[in-house]
FIDO-128182 format. One record per residue: residue number from 1; residue in three letters; x, y, z of N, C-alpha, C in turn. Coordinates in steps of 0.2 Angstrom, whole numbers, padded with zeros to 4 digits. Example, Ala and Ser with C-alpha at 12.3 -4.5 7.8 and 13.67 -1.06 7.14 Angstrom:
BEGIN
> 1 ALA 0066 -0028 0039 0062 -0022 0039 0066 -0016 0039
> 2 SER 0064 -0011 0035 0068 -0005 0036 0064 0000 0039
This chain:
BEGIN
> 1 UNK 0847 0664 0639 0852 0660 0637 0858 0664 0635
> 2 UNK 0864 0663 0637 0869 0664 0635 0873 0662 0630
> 3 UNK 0881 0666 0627 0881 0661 0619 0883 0655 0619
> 4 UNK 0882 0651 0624 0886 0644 0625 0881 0641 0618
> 5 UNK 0884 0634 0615 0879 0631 0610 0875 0628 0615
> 6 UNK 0868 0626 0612 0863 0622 0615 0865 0615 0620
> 7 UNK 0863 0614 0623 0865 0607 0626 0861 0600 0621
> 8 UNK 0867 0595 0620 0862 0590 0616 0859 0586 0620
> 9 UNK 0854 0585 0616 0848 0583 0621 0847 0575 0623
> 10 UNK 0853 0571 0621 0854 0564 0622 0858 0564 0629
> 11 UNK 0862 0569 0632 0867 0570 0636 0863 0573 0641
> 12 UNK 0859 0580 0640 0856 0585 0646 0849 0586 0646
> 13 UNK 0844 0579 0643 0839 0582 0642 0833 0586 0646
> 14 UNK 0837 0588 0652 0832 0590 0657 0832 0599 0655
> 15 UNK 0839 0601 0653 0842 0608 0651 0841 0610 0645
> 16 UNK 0839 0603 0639 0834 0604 0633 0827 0607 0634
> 17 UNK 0823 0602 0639 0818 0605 0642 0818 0612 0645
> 18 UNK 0819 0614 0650 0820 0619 0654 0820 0627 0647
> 19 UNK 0827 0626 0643 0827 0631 0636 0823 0632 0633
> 20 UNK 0818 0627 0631 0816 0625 0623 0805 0625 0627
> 21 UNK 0805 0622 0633 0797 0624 0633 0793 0628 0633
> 22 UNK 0793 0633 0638 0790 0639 0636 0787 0641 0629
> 23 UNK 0795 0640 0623 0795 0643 0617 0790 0638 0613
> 24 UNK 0791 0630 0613 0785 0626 0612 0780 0627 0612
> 25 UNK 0776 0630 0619 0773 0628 0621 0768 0636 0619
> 26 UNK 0773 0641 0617 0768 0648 0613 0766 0646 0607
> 27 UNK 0770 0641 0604 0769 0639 0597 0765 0637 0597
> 28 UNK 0764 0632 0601 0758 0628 0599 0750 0631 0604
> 29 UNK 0753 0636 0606 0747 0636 0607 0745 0642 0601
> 30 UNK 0748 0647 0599 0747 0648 0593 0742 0648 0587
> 31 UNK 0747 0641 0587 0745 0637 0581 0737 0631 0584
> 32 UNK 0736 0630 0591 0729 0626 0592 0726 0631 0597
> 33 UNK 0729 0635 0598 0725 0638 0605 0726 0637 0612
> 34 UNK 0726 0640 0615 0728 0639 0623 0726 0633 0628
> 35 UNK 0721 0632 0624 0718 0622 0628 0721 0618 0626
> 36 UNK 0726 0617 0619 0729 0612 0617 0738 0612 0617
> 37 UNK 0739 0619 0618 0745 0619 0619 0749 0614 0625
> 38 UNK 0747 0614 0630 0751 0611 0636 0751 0603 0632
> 39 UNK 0746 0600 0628 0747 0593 0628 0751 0592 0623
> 40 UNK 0751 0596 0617 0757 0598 0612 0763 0599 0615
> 41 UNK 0764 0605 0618 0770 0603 0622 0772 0598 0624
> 42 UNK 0770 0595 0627 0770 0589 0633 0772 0583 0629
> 43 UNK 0768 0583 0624 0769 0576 0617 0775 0577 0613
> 44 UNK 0776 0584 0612 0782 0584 0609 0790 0585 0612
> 45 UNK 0788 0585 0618 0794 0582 0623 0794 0576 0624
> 46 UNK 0788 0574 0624 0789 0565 0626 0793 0562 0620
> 47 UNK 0791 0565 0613 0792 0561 0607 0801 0564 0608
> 48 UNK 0803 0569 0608 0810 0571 0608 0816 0566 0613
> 49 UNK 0811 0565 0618 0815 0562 0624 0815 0555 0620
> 50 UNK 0811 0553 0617 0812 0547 0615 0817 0544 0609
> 51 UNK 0817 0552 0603 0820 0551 0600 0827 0553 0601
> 52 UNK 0830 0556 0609 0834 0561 0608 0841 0557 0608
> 53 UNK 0843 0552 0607 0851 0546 0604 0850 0549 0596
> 54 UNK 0845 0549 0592 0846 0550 0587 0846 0556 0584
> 55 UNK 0844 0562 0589 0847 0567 0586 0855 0570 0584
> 56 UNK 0855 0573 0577 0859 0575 0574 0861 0581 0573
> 57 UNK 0867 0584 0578 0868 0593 0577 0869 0594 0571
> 58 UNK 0873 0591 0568 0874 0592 0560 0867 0592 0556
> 59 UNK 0863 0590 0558 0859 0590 0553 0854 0599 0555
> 60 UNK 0853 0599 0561 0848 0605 0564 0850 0607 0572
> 61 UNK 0850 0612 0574 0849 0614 0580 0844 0611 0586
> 62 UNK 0847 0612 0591 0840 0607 0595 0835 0610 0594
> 63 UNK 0833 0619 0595 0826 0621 0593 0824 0621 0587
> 64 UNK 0828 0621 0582 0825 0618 0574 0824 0611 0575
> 65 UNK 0825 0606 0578 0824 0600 0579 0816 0598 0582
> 66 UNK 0816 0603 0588 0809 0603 0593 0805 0606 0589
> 67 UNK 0806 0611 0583 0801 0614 0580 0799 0608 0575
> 68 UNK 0804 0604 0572 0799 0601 0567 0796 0595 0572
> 69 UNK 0797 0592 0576 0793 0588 0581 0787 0590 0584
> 70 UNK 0787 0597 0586 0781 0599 0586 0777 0601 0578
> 71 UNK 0778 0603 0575 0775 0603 0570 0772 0596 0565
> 72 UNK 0777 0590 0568 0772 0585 0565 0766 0583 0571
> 73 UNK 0767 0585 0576 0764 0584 0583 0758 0588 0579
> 74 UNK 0758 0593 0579 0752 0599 0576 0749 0595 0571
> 75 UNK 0753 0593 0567 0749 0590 0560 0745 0584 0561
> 76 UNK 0746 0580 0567 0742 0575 0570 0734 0578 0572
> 77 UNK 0736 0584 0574 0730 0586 0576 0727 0592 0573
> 78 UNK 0729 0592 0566 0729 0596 0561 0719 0599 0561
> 79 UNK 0715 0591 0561 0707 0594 0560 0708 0601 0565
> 80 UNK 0710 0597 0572 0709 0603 0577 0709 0609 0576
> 81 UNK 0715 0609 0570 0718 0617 0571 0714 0620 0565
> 82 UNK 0712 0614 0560 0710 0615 0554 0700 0619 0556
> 83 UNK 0698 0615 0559 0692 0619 0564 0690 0624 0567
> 84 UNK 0694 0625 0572 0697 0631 0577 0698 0638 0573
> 85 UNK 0703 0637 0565 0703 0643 0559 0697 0645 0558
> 86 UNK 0693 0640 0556 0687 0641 0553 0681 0644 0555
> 87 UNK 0683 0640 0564 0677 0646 0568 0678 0651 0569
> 88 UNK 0686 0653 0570 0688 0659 0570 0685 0665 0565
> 89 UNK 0686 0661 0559 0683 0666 0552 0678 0667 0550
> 90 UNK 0672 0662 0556 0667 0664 0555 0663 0670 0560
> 91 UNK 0668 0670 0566 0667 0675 0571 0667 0682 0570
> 92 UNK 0671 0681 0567 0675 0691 0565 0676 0693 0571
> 93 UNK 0678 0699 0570 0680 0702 0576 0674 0703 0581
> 94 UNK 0675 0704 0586 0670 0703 0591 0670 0711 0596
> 95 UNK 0664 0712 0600 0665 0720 0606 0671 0719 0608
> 96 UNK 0674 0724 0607 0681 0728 0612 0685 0722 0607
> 97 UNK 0685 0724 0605 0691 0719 0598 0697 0725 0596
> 98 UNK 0695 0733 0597 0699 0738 0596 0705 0737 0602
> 99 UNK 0700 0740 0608 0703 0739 0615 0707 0732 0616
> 100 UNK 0706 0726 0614 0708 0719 0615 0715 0720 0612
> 101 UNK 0715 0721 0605 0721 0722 0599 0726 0725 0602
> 102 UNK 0724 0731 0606 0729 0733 0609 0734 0732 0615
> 103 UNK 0729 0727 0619 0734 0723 0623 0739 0715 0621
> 104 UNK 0736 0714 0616 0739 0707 0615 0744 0707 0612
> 105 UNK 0749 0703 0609 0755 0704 0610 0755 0706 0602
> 106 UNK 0761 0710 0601 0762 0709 0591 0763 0703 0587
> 107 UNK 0764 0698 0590 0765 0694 0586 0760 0689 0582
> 108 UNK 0761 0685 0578 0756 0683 0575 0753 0676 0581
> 109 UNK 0746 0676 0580 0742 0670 0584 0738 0667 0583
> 110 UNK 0735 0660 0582 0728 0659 0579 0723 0662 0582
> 111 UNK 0724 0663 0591 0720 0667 0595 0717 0671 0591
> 112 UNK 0723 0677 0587 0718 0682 0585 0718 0683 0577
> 113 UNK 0719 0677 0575 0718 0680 0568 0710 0680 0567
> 114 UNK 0708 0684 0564 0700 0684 0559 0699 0684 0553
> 115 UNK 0692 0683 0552 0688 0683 0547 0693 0679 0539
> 116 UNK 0692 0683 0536 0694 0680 0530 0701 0677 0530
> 117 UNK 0706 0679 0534 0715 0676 0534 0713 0670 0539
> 118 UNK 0710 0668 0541 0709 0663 0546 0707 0657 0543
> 119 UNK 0700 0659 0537 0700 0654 0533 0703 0652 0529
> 120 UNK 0709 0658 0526 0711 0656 0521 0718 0653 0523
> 121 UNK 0717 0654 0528 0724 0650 0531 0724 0642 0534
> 122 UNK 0717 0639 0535 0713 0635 0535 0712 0630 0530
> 123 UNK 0711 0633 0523 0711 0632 0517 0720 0630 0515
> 124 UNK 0723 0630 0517 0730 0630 0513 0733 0622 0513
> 125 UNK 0735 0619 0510 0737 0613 0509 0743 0613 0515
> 126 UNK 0743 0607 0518 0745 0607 0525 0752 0609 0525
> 127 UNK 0755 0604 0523 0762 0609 0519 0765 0614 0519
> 128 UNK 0760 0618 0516 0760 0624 0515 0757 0630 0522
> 129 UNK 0754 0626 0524 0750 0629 0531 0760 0630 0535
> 130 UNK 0761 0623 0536 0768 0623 0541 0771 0628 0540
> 131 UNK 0773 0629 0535 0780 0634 0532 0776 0640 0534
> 132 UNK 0774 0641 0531 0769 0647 0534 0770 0649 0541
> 133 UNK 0766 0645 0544 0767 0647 0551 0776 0645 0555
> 134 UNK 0778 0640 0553 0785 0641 0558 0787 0647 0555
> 135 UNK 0788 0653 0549 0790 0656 0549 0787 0664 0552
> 136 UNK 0781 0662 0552 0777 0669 0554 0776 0669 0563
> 137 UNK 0775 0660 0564 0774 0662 0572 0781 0659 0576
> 138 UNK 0783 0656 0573 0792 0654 0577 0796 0657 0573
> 139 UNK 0797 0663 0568 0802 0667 0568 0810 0661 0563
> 140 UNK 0807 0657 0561 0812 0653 0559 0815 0654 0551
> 141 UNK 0822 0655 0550 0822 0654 0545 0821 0651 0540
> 142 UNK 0823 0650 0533 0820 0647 0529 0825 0639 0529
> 143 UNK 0832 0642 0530 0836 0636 0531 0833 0630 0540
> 144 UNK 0830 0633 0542 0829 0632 0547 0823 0628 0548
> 145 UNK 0816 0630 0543 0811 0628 0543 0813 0620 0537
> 146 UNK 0816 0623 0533 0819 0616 0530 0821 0610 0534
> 147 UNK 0825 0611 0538 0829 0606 0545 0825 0602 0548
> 148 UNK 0818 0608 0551 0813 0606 0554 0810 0600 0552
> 149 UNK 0810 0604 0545 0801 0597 0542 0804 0593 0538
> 150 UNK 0812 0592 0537 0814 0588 0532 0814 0588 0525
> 151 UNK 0814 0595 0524 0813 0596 0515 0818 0601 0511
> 152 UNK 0820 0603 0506 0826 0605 0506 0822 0612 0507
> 153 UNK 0828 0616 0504 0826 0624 0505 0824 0626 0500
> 154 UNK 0824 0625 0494 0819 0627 0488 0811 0625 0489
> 155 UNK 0808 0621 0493 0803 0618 0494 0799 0624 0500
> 156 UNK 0804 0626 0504 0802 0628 0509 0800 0636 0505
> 157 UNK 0806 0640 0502 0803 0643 0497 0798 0644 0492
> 158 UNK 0796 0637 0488 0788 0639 0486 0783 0636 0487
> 159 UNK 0785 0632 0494 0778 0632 0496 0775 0639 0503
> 160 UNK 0779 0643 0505 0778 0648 0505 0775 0654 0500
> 161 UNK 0779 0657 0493 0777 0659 0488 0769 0654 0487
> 162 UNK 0768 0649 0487 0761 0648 0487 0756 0651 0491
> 163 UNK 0757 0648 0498 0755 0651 0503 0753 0657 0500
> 164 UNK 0758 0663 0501 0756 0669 0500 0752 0673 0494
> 165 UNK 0753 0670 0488 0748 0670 0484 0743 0667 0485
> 166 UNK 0740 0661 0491 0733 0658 0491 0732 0666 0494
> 167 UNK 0736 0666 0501 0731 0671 0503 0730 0678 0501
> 168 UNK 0733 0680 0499 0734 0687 0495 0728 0688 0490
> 169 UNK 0727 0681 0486 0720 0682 0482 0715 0682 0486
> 170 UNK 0712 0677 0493 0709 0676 0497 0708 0684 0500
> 171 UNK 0712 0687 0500 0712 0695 0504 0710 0699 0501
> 172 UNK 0708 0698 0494 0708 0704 0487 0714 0708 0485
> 173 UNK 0720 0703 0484 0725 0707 0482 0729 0711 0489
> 174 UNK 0726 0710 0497 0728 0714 0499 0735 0709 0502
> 175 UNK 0742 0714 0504 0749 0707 0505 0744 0704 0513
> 176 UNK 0745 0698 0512 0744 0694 0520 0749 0695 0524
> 177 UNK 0756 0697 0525 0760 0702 0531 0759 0705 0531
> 178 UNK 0755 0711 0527 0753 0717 0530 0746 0717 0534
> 179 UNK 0743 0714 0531 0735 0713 0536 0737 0709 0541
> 180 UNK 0743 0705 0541 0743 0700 0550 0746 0706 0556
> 181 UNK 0750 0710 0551 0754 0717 0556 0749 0723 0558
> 182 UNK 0744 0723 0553 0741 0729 0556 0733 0725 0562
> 183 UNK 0734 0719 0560 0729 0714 0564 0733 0717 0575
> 184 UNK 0739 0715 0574 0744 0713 0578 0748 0720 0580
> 185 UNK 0746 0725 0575 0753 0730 0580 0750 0735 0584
């Protein structure tokens, strides 16, 4: 992308698309896994294209916008994701998980999180689950994550500060960005 601003997506919604899928469509698989991301993607462009007359730049960016659409998109299929954690943290790490770590990418993913951060990531009131992850796996700010999901920026703040304290005790005091980093780098 170049620094031109985004295109609105009521005017060029096919150059919304085009920008913005790819980057959906890592989220969400992220966040459900690589069998559910294409229909997440796919549903959260449908819903966008439908709402896209009522998008407001003022109010958020197209990719702040597509992120909180996806993320209520996710929270429709929250059991799934709420599941998929769970069996993750019952697996642990598995053979060649050394060898594996090393090729997969640094960033944070449900793919590979384990054992106890999976659960406890599972465990976190939904809410707090979101914020959470658009921050850890979309990179979004906090002003940004607020735009997304429609809540101010002091909310987006502590229910983060929650978040990290669930998981922080679930870890035995150990910080959960430091265990997702050395999981990941």
């Amino acid at each position: 992308m170049t620094g031109d601003p985004p295109p609105h997506p009521a005017e060029c919604f096919d150059e919304v698309f085009d920008a913005y899928f790819a980057e959906i469509h890592r989220y969400a698989a992220k966040r459900l896994g690589p069998d559910a991301a294409a229909d997440i993607a796919a549903q959260t462009f449908l819903e966008a294209f439908r709402q896209r007359r009522r998008y407001d730049p003022e109010r958020a960016g197209v990719r702040t916008w597509l992120y909180g659409i996806a993320t209520k998109v996710v929270g429709r299929h929250q059991r799934t994701e709420t599941r998929a954690l769970r069996a993750r943290s019952r697996l642990g790490p598995g053979r060649g998980a050394e060898e594996h770590t090393e090729r997969v990418d640094a960033r944070v993913s449900a793919e590979g999180l384990r054992g106890e951060l999976t659960g406890a990531i599972a465990a976190l009131p939904r809410g707090q689950r979101d914020v959470l992850l658009l921050v850890a796996l979309a990179d979004l700010s906090h002003d940004e994550v607020a735009a997304a999901l429609g809540i101010s920026y002091g909310t987006v703040g502590s229910r983060l500060s929650r978040a990290r304290t669930t998981l922080r005790k679930a870890l035995g005091g150990t910080n959960p960005m430091l265990t997702l980093e050395e999981q990941h780098g």
